[in-house]
C-alpha positions in Angstrom: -63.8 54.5 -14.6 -63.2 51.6 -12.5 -60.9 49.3 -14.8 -58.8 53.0 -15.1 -58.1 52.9 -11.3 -57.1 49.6 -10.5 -54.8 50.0 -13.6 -53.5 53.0 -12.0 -53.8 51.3 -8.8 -51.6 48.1 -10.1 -49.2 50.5 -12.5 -48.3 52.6 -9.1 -47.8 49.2 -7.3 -45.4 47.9 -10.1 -43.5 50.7 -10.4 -43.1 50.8 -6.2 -41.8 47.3 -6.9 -39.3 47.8 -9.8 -38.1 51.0 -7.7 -37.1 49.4 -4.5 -35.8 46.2 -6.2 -33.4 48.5 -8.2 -32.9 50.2 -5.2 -31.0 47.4 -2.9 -28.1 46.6 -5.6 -25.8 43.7 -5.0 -23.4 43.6 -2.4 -19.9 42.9 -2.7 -18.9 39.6 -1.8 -16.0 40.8 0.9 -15.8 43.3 3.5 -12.6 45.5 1.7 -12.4 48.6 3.7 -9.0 49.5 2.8 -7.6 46.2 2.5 -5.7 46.5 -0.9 -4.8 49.8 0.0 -2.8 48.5 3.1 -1.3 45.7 1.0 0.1 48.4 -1.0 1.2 50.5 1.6 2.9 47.4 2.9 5.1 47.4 0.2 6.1 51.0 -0.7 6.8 51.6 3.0 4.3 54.6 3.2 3.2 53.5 6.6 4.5 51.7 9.7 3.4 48.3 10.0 2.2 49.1 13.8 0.2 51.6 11.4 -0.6 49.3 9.1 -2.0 46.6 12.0 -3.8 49.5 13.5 -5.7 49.9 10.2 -6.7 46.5 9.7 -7.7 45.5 13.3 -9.9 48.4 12.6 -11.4 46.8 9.2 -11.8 43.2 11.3 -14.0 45.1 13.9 -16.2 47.0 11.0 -16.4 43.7 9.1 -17.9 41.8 12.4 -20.3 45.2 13.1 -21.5 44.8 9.6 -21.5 41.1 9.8 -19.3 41.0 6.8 -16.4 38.0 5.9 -13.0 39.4 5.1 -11.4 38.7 1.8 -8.9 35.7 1.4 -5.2 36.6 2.8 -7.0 39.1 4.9 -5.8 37.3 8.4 -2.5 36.0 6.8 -1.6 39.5 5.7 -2.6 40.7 9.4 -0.3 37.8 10.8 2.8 38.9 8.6 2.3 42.4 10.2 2.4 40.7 13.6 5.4 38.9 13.3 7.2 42.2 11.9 6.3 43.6 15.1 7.6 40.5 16.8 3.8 39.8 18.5 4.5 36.0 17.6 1.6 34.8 19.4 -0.6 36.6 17.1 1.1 35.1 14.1 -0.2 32.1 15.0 -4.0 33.1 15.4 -4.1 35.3 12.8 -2.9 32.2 10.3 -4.8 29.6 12.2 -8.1 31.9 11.3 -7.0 32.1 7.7 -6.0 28.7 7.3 -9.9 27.8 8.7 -12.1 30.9 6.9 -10.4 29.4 3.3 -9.3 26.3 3.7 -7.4 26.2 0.4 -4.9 28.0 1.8 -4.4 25.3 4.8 -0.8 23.8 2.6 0.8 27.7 2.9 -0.8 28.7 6.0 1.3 25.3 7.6 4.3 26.4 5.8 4.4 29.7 7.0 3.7 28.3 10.9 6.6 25.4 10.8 8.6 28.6 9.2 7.8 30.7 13.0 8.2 27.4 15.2 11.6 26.6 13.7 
């Protein structure tokens, strides 16, 4: 009677266990939200780009509330946008903060800021 409880006992325990470890599932390595769906946009013209910036000042905040990184080309994309709207200043931050998230992009992220300077 008592080796059948604490194997029922254990067996509940276990199964608790597998349950909330199947439960959690992995996370995805980037904050998305939209992301490749403004890319597109960007290129089929369905949206304004002050819509477009809208939308993805938007993700940035939800990424930082859900202390989630952005994917690479995130801020350069965000920094194109800016200089179609002529906010150069931006331009400028938003590649600096690409160029120093993913610093494999630090040869292109230069190009494109001698391209703005000049």
């Amino acid at each position: 009677m008592i080796v059948s409880r604490r194997w029922t006992t254990v067996s509940a325990i276990l199964l608790l266990g597998l349950l909330a470890g199947c439960a959690a599932g992995p996370q995805p390595l980037y904050y998305w939200d939209g992301y490749q769906q403004q890319v597109y946009q960007r290129f089929d013209g369905t949206s304004s780009t002050e819509e477009q910036i809208a939308a993805l000042e938007a993700s940035v905040q939800q990424a930082r509330a859900a202390d989630r990184a952005l994917p690479p080309g995130f801020h350069a994309h965000l920094g194109m946008l800016y200089a179609d709207a002529g906010k150069l200043d931006q331009v400028r931050q938003e590649f600096e903060t690409e160029k120093a998230l993913y610093p494999e992009s630090a040869t292109y992220m230069d190009f494109l800021m001698r391209k703005f300077d000049q």
